[in-house]
N, C-alpha and C positions, 0 to 999 in steps of 0.2 A: 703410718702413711704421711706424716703431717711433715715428719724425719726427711721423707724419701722427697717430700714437695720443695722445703726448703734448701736439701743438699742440690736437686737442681737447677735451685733459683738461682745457688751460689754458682754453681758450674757456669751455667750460661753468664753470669754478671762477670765472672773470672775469663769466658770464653771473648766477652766485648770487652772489658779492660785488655785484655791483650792488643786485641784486634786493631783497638783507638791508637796504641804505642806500634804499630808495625804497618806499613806499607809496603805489598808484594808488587814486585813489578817483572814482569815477562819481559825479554827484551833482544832483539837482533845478535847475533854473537858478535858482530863486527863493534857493537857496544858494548861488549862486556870489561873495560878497564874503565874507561869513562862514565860508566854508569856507578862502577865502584866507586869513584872519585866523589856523584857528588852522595850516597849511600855515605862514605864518610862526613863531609860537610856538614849533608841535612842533618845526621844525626848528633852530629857534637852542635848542631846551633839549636835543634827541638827536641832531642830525648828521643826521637822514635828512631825505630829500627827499618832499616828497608834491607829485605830478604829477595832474594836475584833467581830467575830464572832464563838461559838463555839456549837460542839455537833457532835455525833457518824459520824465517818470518813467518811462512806458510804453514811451517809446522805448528807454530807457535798460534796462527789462529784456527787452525783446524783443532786444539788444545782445548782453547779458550770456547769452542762453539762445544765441544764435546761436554763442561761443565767444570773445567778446573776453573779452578776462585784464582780472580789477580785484580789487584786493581790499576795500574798502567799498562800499558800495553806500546812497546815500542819498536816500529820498524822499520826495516832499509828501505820502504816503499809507502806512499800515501794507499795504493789499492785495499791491501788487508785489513789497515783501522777503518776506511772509507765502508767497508763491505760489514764490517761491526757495525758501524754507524746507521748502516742502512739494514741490516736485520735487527737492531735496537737492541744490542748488546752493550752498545758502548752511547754513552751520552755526549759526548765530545771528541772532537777530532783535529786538531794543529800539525801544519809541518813545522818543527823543530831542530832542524840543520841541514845539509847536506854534505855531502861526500862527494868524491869523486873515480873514476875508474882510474888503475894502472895496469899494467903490465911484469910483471917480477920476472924476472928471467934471468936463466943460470949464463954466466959469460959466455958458455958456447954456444947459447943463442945468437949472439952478436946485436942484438936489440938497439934501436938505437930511435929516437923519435922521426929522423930521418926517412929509415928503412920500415917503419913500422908495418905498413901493408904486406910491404912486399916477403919480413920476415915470418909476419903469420902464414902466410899462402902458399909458406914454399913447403912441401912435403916432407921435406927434413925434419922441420921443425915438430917437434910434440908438444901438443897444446893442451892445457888443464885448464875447467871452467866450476863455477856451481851449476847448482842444476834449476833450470827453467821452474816457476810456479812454484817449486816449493822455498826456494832462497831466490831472490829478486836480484841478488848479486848476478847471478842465472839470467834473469829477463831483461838487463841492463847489457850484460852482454851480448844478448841474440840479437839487441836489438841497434847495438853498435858494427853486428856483421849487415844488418841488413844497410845501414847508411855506406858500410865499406861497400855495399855490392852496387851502390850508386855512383862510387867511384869506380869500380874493378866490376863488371858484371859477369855473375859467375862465382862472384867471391863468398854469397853467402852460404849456397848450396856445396863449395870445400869446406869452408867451417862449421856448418852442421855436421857435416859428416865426418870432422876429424876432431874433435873436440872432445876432450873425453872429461866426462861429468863425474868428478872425483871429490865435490863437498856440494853437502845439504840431502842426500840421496836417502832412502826411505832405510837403508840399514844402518847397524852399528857401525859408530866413528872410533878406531883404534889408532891412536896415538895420532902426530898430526899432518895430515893424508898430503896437504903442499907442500911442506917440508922435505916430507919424506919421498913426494915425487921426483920433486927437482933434485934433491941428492943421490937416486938411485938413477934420475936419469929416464925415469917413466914418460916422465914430460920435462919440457925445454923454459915454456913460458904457462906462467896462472892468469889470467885476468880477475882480479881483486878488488879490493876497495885502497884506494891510496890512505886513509887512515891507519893500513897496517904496518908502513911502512918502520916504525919504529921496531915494532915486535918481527917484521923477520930479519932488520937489520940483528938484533940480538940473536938470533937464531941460525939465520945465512948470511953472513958479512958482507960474500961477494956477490950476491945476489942483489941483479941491477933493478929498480925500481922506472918505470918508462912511463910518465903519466900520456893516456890516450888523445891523440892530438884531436883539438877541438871540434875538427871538420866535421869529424865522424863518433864524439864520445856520445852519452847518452846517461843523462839522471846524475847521478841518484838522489832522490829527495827521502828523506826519513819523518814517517809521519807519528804522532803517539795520540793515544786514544784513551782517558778515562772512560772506566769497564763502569756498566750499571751495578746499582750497589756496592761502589768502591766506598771505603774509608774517605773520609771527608777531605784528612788532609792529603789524599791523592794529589787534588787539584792544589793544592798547595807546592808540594814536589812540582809540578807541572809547570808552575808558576814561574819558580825557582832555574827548571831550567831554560826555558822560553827568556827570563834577563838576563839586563846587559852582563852580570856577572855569569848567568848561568853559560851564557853563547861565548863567553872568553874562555870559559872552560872548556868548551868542544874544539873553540881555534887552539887550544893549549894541544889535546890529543889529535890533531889531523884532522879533522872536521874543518867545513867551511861554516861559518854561522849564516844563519840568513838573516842578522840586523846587529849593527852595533852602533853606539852611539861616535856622531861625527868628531874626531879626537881636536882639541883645540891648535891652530897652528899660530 
């Protein structure tokens, strides 16, 4: 007995040494290369490991209320950490960058920030979105047709109804569903996050990127939330990315930062 008491004192002592050297963080898929980046960093400047999990925001806290262990929590949207916060899931809540909408469109869309209304609207066009609530990328766009409909009334009741919700959706993701739209022709133009623009340059060359003119864009703010009973150095990470080094990092990968220090002139 005494055997059995002390192999699980060790187990658990072995289960928190781990735990002290590792920080899990959940995280928006539109961060998943910049979350690598500083996952690099932190660990070559503290020794700890940050282990990544990613994918649509919504799903991600519907995850985390279910009972899966993380201790950051980062998303395309202040609502999901907000709604942790307020069911006392998560002890803290920061917004930590933003983003911006674009428009990716295969050249025979003819896209152009000019035409931009009028080439959403036009029936030709096939349109690809996320999907509403559960990826925000989703609710940033619904919410950019309703401003079009203040210019074009009428315009958002076409775009609901021709939009076809082809990321973030409750089924399996095989291979990768933008890419493979616009190349087959599925759809014409994606409404995205303009952070991606480097990765589908490598992917579709000629694939025009159209940041959504001001009038009418909307968001996106990305909010992170230290989980209750996270690893201590959680907030530490958090720390890290919130400075001035951390927000140079996010302008490095397409991120807007929301503070940096006034550059001496």
């Amino acid at each position: 007995m005494r055997i059995l008491v002390l192999a699980m004192i060790c187990a658990a002592w072995m289960i928190g040494a781990a735990r002290a050297d590792e920080i899990h963080v959940l995280a928006a898929g539109s961060l998943r290369d910049v979350i690598g980046e500083f996952g690099e960093r932190y660990n070559e400047a503290t020794g700890t490991i940050i282990t990544t999990g990613f994918g649509p925001s919504g799903a991600l806290r519907e995850r985390i209320e279910k009972g899966e262990r993380a201790d950051l929590f980062a998303s395309a949207d202040m609502g999901h950490p907000l709604k942790l916060l307020a069911d006392r899931r998560a002890i803290r809540v920061d917004m930590f960058t933003h983003n911006a909408l674009c428009a990716f469109a295969a050249p025979r869309a003819g896209l152009t920030s000019a035409n931009f209304i009028d080439r959403l609207l036009d029936s030709a066009v096939k349109l690809g979105t996320s999907t509403p609530k559960a990826d925000p990328a989703g609710d940033y766009t619904w919410l950019m047709f309703r401003h079009m409909d203040t210019a074009r009334p009428g315009a958002y009741a076409t775009l609901d109804q021709k939009a076809q919700k082809i990321v973030g959706g409750p089924g399996p993701v095989n291979g990768d569903p933008v890419a493979d739209g616009l190349k087959t022709g599925t759809i014409d133009v994606m409404i995205g996050y303009c952070s991606g623009r480097q990765r589908m340059a490598k992917v579709l060359p000629d694939v025009v990127a159209v940041e959504v003119p001001k009038e009418i864009a909307a968001g996106p703010e990305y909010g992170l939330a230290i989980l209750k009973d996270a690893n201590p150095r959680a907030q530490d990470l958090a720390l890290f990315m919130l400075s001035a080094e951390g927000q140079q990092i996010f302008a490095q990968f397409g991120f807007a930062p929301i503070g940096l220090p006034t550059s001496d002139k």
